[in-house]
C-alpha positions in Angstrom: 19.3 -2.2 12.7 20.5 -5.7 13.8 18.7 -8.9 12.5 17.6 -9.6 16.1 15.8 -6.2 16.2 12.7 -8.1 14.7 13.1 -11.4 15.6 11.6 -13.1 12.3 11.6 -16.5 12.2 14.0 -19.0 10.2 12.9 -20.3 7.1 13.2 -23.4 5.5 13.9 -23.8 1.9 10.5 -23.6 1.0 10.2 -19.9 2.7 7.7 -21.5 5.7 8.6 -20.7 8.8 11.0 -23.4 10.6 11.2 -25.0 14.3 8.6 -24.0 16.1 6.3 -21.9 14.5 6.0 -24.8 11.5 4.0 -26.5 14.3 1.9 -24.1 15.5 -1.8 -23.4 13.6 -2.2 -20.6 11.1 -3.6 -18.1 13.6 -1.0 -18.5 16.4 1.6 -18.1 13.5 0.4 -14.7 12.5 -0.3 -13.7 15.6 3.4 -14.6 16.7 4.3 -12.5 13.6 2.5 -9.4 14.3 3.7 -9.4 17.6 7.5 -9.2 16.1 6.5 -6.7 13.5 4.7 -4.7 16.5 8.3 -2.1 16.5 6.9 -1.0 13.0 3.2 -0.6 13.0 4.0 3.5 14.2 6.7 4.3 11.3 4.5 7.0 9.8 4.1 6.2 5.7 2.8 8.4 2.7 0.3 6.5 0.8 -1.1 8.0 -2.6 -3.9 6.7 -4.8 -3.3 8.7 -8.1 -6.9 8.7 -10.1 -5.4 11.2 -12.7 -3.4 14.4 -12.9 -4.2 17.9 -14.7 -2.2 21.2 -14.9 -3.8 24.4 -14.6 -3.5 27.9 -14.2 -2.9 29.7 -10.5 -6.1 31.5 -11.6 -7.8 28.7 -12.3 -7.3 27.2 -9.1 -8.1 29.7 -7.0 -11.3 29.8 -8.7 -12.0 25.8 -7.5 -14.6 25.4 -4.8 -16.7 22.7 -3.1 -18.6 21.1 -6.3 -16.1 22.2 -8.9 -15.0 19.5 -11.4 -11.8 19.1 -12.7 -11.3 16.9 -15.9 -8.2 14.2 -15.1 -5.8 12.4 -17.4 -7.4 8.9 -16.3 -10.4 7.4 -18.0 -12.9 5.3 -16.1 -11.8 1.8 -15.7 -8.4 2.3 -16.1 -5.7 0.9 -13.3 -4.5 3.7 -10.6 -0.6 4.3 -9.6 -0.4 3.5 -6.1 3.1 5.0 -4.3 3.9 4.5 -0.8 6.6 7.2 0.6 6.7 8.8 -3.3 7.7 5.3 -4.7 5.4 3.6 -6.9 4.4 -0.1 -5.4 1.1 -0.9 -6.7 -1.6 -0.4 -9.2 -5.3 -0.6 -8.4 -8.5 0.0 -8.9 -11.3 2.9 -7.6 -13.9 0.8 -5.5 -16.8 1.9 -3.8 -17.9 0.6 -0.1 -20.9 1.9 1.4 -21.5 5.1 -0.3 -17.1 5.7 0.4 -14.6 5.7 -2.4 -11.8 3.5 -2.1 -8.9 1.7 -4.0 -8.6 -2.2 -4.3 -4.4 -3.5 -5.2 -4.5 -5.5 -8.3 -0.9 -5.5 -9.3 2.5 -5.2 -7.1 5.2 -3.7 -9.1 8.5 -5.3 -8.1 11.2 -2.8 -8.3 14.7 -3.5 -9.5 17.6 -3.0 -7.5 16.0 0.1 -5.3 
């Protein structure tokens, strides 16, 4: 994939956008950008939210029904692993919004030289 494949704007040494999106209001800019990042909205991603991990028995398992409970590594309160495509990117946080579970990012992991 070429650099033109995208089209992302020049930046200046600050990282802002240069030319003619530094002159355009904060709306139109992200608009422009999600119009050049439109070619990868469909790449398909695997996204996991681990709350905790537990080995048991093939037995065991087969034994697990709607209701069962299973007793996880993780205490309450403490961060998640989030991976993206088996990668670890984030860590967050179990959050509930209307009545739904869901996970808030409170830390990006920067990974060296991957």
């Amino acid at each position: 994939m070429s650099d033109d494949d995208l089209k992302l704007p020049e930046l200046d040494t600050s990282g802002n956008p240069s030319g003619s999106l530094a002159t355009d209001s904060e709306d139109e800019r992200r608009e422009k950008f999600a119009a050049d990042l439109a070619p990868v909205f469909d790449v398909p991603v695997a996204v996991q939210a681990v709350i905790g991990r537990t080995k048991m028995e093939v037995a065991d398992l087969m034994h697990l029904g709607p209701g069962s409970i299973l007793e996880l590594d993780r205490r309450v309160g403490e961060a998640i692993d989030i991976y993206v495509n088996s990668r670890l990117v984030a860590r967050g946080e179990i959050v509930v919004v209307d009545e739904r579970l869901g996970v808030t990012m409170t830390e990006i992991i920067k990974n060296d030289g991957g």
